[in-house]
N, C-alpha and C positions, 0 to 999 in steps of 0.2 A: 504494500500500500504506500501511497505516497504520503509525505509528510510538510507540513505548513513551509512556503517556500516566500523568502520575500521580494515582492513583487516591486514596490514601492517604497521610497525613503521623502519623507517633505522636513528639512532642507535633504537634497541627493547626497549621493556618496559622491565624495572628489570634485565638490559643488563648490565656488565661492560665492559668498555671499556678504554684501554692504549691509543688510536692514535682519535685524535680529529677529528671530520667530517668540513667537509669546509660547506654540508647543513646539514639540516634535511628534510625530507619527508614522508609524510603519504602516504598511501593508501587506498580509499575507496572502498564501494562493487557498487560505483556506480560514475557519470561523477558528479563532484559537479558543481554548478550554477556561471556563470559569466553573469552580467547585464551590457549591454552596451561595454562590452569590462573589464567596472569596478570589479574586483571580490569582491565579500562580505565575504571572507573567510580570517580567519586571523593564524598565529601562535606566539607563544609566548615563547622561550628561558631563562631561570633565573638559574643562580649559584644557590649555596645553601644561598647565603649572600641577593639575591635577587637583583642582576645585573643581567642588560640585555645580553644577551650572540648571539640574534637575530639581522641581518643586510638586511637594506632595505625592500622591501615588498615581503612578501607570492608571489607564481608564483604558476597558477594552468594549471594543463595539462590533460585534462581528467578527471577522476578519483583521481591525485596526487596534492596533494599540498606540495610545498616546501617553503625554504628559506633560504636563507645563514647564516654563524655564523662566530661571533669571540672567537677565544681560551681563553677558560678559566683563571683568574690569580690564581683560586684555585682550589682542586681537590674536590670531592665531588657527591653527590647527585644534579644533575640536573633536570629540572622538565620543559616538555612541554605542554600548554595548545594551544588548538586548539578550534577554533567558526570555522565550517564548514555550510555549508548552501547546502542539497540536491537536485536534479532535480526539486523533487516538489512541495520543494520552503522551505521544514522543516529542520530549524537550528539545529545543534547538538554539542554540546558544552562538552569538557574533558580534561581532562589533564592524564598524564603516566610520571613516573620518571625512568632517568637510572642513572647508576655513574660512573663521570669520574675519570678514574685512573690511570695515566701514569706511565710506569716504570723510576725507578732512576738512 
């Protein structure tokens, strides 16, 4: 069987970008697993200094998982990892980096 494959990144992998996102969000080729209401999927936010850059917990809709963020104090290579968990039931685990670049 196949297993949740991600389809979509907002900001992309390898992406630069001037205007900071309020979330981040995946998409997968598939509905990923909530147990109990609990999700088991997480994301993870980090400057290049290795602060946190993520706020509050992952929100999964379907297929998407999100989570909010706080603005950068530096510019740089940002790097997201995600522990996702498929339909049925097989965790997928990776991270993708883009770089944020505001104009002066």
């Amino acid at each position: 069987a196949a297993h949740a494959e991600l389809l979509k990144s907002s900001p992309a992998a390898r992406s630069i970008i001037a205007t900071w996102p309020t979330s981040i969000s995946l998409t997968f080729g598939e509905k990923l697993l909530v147990l109990g209401g609990k999700t088991v999927n997480s994301i993870s936010v980090k400057d290049s200094k290795g602060a946190r850059l993520d706020r509050g917990s992952a929100k999964v809709v379907g297929a998407v998982i999100s989570i909010s963020t706080v603005i950068p104090s530096v510019s740089g290579k940002i790097s997201v990892s995600y522990r996702v968990v498929s339909n049925d039931g097989h965790p997928i685990s990776s991270q993708y980096f883009f770089t944020y670049k505001p104009k002066k």
